[in-house]
C-alpha positions as a Python dict, from the first residue, in 0.01 Angstrom:
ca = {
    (1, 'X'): (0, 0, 0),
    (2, 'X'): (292, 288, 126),
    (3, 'X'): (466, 174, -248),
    (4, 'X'): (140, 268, -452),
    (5, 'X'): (70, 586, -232),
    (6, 'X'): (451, 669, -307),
    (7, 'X'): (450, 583, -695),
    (8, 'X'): (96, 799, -734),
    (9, 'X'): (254, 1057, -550),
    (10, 'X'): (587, 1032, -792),
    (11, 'X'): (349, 998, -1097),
    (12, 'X'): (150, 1297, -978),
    (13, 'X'): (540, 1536, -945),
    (14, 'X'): (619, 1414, -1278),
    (15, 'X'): (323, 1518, -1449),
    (16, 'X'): (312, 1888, -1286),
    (17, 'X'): (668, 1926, -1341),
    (18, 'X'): (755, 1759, -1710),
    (19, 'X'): (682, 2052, -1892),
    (20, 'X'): (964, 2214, -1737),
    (21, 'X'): (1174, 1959, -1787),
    (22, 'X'): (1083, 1911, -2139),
    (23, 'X'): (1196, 2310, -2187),
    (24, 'X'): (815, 2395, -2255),
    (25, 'X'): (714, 2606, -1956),
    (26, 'X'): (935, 2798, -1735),
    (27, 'X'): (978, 2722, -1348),
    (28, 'X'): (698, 3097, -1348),
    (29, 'X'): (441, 2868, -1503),
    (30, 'X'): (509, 2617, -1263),
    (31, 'X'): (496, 2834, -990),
    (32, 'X'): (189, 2993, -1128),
    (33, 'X'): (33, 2617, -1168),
    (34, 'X'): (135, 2558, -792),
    (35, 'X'): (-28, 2894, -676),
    (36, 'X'): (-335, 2828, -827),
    (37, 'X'): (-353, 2472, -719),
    (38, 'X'): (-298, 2603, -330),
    (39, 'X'): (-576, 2868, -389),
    (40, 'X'): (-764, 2609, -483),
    (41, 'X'): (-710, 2383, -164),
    (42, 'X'): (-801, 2705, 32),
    (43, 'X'): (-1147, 2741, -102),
    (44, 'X'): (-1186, 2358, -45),
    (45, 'X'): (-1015, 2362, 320),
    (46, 'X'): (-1263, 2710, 418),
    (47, 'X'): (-1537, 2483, 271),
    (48, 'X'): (-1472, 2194, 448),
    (49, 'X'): (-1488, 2382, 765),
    (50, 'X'): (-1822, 2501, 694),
    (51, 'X'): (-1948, 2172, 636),
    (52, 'X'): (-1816, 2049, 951),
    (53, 'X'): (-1975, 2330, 1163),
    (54, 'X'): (-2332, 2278, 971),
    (55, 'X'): (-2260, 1882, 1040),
    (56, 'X'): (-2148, 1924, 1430),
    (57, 'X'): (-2519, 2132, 1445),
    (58, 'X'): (-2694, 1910, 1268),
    (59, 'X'): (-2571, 1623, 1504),
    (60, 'X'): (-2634, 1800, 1780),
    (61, 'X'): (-3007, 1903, 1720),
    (62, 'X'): (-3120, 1526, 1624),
    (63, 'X'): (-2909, 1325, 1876),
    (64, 'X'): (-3070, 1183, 2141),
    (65, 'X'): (-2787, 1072, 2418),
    (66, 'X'): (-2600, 1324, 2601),
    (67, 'X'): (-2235, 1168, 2449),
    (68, 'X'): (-2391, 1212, 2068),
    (69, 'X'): (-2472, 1586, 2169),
    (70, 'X'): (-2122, 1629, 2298),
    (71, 'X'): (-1983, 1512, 2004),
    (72, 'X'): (-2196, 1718, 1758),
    (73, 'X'): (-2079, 1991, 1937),
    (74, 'X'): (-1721, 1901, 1943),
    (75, 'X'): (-1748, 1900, 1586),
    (76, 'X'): (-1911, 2237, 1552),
    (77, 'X'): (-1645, 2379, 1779),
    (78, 'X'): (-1369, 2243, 1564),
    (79, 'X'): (-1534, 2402, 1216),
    (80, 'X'): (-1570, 2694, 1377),
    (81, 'X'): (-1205, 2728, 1531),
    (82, 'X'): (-1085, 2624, 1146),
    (83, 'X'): (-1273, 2883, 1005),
    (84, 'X'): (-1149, 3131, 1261),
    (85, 'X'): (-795, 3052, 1211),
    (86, 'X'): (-832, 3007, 844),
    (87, 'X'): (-1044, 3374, 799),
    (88, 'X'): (-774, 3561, 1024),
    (89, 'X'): (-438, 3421, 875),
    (90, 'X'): (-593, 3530, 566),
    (91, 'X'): (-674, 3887, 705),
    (92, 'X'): (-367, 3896, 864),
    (93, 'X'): (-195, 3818, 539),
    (94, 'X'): (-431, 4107, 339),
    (95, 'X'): (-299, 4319, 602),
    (96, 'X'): (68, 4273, 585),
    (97, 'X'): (-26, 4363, 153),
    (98, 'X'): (-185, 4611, 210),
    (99, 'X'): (90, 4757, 482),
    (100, 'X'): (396, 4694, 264),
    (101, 'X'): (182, 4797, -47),
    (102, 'X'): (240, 4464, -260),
    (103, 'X'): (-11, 4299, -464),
    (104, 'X'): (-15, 3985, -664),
    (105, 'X'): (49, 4145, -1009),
    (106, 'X'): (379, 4391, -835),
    (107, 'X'): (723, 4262, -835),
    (108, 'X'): (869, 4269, -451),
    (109, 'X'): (1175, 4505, -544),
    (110, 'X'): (1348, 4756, -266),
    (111, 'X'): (1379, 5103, -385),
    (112, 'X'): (1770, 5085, -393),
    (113, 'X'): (1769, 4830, -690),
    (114, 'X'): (1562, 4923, -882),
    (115, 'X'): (1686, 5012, -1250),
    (116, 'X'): (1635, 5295, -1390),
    (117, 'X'): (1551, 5305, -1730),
    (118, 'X'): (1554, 5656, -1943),
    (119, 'X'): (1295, 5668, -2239),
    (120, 'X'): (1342, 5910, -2520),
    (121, 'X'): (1042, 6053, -2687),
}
């Protein structure tokens, strides 16, 4: 079983990365490939917490022993801690942009290297 999880995983790193290899992308469109994939699992990971908070209250409200009502709200406690920690890294990460004034389209260059370029008109 741990040699077919491995190979998959190997099959999967060779298939996001053989373009590069093969000279057809650069390592920026592998990057970009790998950002989008983790924005991806974000969405998916906020999601999933949702669920579980909406499945912790759902178990709560039709259990009928006191254990399945702790557990139902064990469950919504955990969603909502995810989605707490998830939602405020995020802000906290908007925050640090928005402080140091870089967005996702501006290079991260200091002042002092900066080139600069003289156009004639």
């Amino acid at each position: 079983m741990r040699a077919r999880v491995q190979s998959s995983v190997l099959a999967l790193l060779a298939l996001i990365f053989a373009p590069m290899l093969a000279s057809a992308a650069s390592i920026f469109d592998t990057v970009s490939l790998a950002n989008a994939l983790l924005n991806s699992l974000i969405g998916l990971l906020i999601t999933a917490a949702i669920v579980a908070l909406f499945w912790g209250i759902v178990k709560y409200l039709f259990s009928q022993g006191s254990e399945a009502k702790t557990d139902g709200l064990k469950v919504a406690m955990y969603g909502v801690v995810a989605i707490f920690l998830m939602v405020s890294i995020w802000g906290i990460i908007r925050l640090l942009q928005n402080t140091f004034k870089v967005t996702s389209t501006d290079p991260i260059i200091p002042q002092g290297i900066q080139i600069n370029t003289v156009t004639s008109y």
